[in-house]
C-alpha positions as CSV (number, residue, x, y, z in Angstrom):
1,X,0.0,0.0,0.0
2,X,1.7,3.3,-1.1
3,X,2.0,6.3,1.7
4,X,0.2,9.1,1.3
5,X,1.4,12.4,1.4
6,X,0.4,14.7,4.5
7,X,-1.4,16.9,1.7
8,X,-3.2,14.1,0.0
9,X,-4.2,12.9,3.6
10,X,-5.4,15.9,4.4
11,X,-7.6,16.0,1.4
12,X,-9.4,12.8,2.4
13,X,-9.9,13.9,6.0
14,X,-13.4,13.8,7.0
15,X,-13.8,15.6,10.3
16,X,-17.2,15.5,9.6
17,X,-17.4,12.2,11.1
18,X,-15.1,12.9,14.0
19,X,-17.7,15.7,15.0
20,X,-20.7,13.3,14.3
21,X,-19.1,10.4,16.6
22,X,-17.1,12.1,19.1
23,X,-19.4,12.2,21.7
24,X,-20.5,8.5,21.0
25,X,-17.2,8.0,21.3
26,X,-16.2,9.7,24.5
27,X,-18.9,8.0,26.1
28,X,-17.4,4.8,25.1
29,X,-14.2,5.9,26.2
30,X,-15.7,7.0,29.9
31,X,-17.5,3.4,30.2
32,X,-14.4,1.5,29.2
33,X,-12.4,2.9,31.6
34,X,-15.6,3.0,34.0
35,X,-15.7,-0.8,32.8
36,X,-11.6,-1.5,34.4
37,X,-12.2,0.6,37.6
38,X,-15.3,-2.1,38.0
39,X,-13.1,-5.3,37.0
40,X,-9.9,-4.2,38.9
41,X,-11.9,-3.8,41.9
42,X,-14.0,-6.9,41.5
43,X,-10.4,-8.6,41.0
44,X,-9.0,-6.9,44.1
45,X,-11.8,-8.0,46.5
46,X,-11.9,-12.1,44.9
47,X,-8.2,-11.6,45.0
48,X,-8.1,-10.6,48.8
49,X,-10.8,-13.1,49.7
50,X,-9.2,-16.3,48.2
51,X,-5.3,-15.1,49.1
52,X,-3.9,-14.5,46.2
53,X,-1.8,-11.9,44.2
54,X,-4.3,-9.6,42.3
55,X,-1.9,-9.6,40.0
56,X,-1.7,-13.1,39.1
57,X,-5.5,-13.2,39.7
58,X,-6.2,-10.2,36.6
59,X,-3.5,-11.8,34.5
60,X,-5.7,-15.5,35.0
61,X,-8.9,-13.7,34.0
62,X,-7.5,-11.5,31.7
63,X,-5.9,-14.7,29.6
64,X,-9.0,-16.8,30.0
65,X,-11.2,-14.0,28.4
66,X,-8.7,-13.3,25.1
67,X,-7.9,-17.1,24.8
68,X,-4.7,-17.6,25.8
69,X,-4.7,-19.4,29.0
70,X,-3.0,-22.2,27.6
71,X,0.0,-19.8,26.8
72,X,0.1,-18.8,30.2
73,X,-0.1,-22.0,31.6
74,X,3.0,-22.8,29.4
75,X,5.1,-19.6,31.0
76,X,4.1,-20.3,34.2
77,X,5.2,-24.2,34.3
78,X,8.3,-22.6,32.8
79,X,8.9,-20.2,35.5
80,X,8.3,-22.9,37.9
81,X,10.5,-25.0,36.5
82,X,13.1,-22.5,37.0
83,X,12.3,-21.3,40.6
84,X,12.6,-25.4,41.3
85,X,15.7,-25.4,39.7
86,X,17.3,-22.2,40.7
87,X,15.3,-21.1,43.8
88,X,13.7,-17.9,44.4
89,X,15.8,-14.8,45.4
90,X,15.8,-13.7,48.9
């Protein structure tokens, strides 16, 4: 795909449709970070309840939602493998 130039991208600017969606937008900007205020507290309080690392908790979730849990799974017998091997630091 050739690059356009900034003045043939300028030409085919539509702000026009910025102006027409920017307040859908924004709106679905404010709920998606409404949305991960909601899920990092709901993570926090399972987190705290069950004893474990939000952390590893969000990451568990997190992989289980965009399909790659069995990636995860794969790093995290890998970092075990190494903690078994070398220890963990002090």
């Amino acid at each position: 795909m050739a690059k356009l130039s900034m003045q043939d991208r300028e030409a085919i600017i539509s702000l026009e449709a910025v102006r027409e969606a920017l307040s859908e937008l924004e709106a679905l900007g404010h709920a998606k970070e409404d949305a991960g205020v909601t899920f990092s507290a709901g993570v926090e309080a399972v987190a705290v309840k069950a004893g474990i690392e939000p952390a590893v908790l969000k990451r568990y979730v997190q992989a289980r939602v965009k399909d790659t849990a069995k990636k995860l799974a794969i790093q995290a017998a890998q970092m075990q493998l190494l903690f078994d091997e070398f220890g963990r630091p002090a």
